[in-house]
C-alpha positions in Angstrom: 7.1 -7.1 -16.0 10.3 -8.2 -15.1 11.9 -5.1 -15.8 9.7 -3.0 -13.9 9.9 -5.4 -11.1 13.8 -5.1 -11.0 13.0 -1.4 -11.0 11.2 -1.2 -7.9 13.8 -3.6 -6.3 16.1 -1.3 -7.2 14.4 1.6 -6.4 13.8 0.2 -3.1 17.0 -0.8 -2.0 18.2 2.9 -3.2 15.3 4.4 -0.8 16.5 2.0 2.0 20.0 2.9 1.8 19.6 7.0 1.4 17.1 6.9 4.8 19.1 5.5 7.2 19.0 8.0 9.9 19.3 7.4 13.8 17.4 5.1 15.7 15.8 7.7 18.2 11.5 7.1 19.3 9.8 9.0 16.6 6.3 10.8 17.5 4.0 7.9 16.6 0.8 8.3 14.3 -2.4 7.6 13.4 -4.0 8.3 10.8 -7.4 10.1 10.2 -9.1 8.9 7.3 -10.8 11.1 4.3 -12.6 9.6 1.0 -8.8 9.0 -0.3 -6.6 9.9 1.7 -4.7 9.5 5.1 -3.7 12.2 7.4 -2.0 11.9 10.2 -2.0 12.9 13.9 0.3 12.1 16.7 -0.4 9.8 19.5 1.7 7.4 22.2 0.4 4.2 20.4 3.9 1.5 19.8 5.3 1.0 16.6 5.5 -3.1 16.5 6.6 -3.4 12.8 10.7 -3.4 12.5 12.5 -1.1 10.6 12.7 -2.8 6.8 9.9 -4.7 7.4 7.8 -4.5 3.6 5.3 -6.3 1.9 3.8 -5.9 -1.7 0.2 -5.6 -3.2 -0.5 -7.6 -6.6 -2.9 -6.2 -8.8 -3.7 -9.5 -10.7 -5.5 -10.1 -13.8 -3.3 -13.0 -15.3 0.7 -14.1 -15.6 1.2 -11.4 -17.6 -1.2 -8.8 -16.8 -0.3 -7.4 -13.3 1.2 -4.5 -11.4 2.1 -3.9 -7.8 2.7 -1.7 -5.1 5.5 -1.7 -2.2 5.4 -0.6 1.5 8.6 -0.4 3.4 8.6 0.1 7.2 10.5 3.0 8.8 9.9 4.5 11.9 11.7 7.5 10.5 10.0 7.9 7.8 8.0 10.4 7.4 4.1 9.7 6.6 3.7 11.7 3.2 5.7 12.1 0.1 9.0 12.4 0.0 11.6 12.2 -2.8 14.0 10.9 -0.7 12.5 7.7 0.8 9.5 7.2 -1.7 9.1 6.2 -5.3 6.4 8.3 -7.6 4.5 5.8 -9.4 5.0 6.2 -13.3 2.5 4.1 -15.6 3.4 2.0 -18.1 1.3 0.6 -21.3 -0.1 -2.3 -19.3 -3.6 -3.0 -19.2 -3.7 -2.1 -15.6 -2.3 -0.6 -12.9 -1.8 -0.2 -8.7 -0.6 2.2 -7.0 -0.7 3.5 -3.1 -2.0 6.7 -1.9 0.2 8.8 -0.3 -1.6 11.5 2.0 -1.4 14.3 -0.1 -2.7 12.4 -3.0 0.6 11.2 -4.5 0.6 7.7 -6.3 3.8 5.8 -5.1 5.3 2.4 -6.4 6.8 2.6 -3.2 5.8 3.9 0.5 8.3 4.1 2.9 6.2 5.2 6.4 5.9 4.7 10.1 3.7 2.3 11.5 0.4 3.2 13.8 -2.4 1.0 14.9 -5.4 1.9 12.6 -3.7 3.6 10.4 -5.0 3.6 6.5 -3.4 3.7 3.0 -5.3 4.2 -0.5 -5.1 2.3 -3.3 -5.7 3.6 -6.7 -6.5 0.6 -8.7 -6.9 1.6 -13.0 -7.6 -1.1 -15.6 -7.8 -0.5 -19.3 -10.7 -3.0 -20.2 -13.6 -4.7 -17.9 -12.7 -7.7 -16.4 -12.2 -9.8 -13.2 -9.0 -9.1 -11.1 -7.3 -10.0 -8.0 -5.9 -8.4 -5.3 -2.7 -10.4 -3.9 -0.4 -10.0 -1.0 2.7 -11.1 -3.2 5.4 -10.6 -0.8 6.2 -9.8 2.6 8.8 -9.7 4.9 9.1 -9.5 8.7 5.8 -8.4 9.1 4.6 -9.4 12.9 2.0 -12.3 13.0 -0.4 -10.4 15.1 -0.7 -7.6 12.0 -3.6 -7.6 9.9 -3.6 -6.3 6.6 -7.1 -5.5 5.8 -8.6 -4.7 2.3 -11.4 -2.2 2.6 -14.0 -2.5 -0.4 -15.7 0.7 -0.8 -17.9 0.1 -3.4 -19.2 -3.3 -2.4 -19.1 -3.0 1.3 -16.7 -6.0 2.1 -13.4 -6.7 3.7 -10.8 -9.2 3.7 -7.1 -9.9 5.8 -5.1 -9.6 2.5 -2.7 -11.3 4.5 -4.7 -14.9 4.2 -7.5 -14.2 1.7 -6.7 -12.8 -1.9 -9.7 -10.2 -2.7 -11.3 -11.2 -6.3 -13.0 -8.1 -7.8 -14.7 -7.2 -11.2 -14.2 -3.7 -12.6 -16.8 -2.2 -15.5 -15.4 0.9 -17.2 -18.9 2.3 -17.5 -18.7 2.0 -13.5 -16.6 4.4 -12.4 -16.3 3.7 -8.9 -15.9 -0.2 -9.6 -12.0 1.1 -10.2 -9.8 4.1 -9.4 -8.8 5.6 -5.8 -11.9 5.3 -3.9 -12.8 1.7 -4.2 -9.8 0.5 -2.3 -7.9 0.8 0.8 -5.6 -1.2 3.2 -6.7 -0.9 6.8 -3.3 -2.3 9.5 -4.5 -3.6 12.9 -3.0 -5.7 15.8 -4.3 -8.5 17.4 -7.6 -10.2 16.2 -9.9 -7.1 16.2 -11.6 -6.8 12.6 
């Protein structure tokens, strides 16, 4: 875990360093949400998350069962996959695995992407073996107060700010949509609106 943890430091500070690219307005976006996936559209909507801004989502099952995904801020950045600023996310031989959604279907270990009001990223969430998991905010960084990070439930119809609640979740393999990259998505919105 450690390992693949110093990877996707690594990885990150490598994206960070190859995107820097002027500071000029970007068109702003917002996304328009499928069963999966996010596309985007543009609109005049501010981007109030700074450049380098990040957090991380834990997939949790115990100290050493876990995996996690990466979003980096960059109002550059452009909202799909790209080589260049994102990292593909490769499994390992864990017993489960998280990854984000990019919007052509793309699993990344890590996003880098503009910010828009609304906007919505997948998670594909795979486990190996039934059992009851977690899903953590583990890290963030210069992420505005008024931001919320919501967790969109799917498949039981519930919601949490993953920015103060962790989201405890069972997943039975016989149950294919208690896992996988419909159950789950994050949903960004400012102020206190829910």
């Amino acid at each position: 875990m450690q390992m693949k943890t110093s990877i996707l430091l690594l990885l990150t500070l490598f994206s960070l360093l190859a995107c820097q690219k002027e500071s000029k307005i970007q068109p702003k976006v917002t996304p328009i949400t499928t069963t999966t996936t996010t596309t985007v559209v543009a609109t005049t909507k501010a981007d109030t998350i700074p450049d380098k801004a990040a957090f991380k989502i834990q997939l949790f099952k115990d100290t050493i069962n876990n995996d996690e995904t990466m979003f980096v801020f960059n109002k550059a950045a452009k909202p799909g996959y790209d080589a260049n600023e994102d990292a593909i996310y490769f499994p390992g031989n864990g017993l489960e695995s998280l990854a984000s959604i990019a919007i052509d279907g793309t699993d990344l270990a890590i996003s880098d992407l503009p910010y828009a009001p609304g906007m919505s990223i997948g998670l594909d969430v795979k486990t190996k073996a039934d059992g009851k998991f977690s899903l953590i905010m583990s890290y963030q960084n210069k992420i505005p107060a008024n931001i919320q990070i919501w967790l969109k439930d799917a498949y039981l119809k519930d919601s949490v700010n993953v920015r103060t609640t962790n989201y405890n979740f069972n997943v039975i393999k016989a149950d294919t949509n208690s896992f996988g990259s419909k159950r789950f998505k994050l949903i960004f919105k400012d102020g206190g609106s829910k």
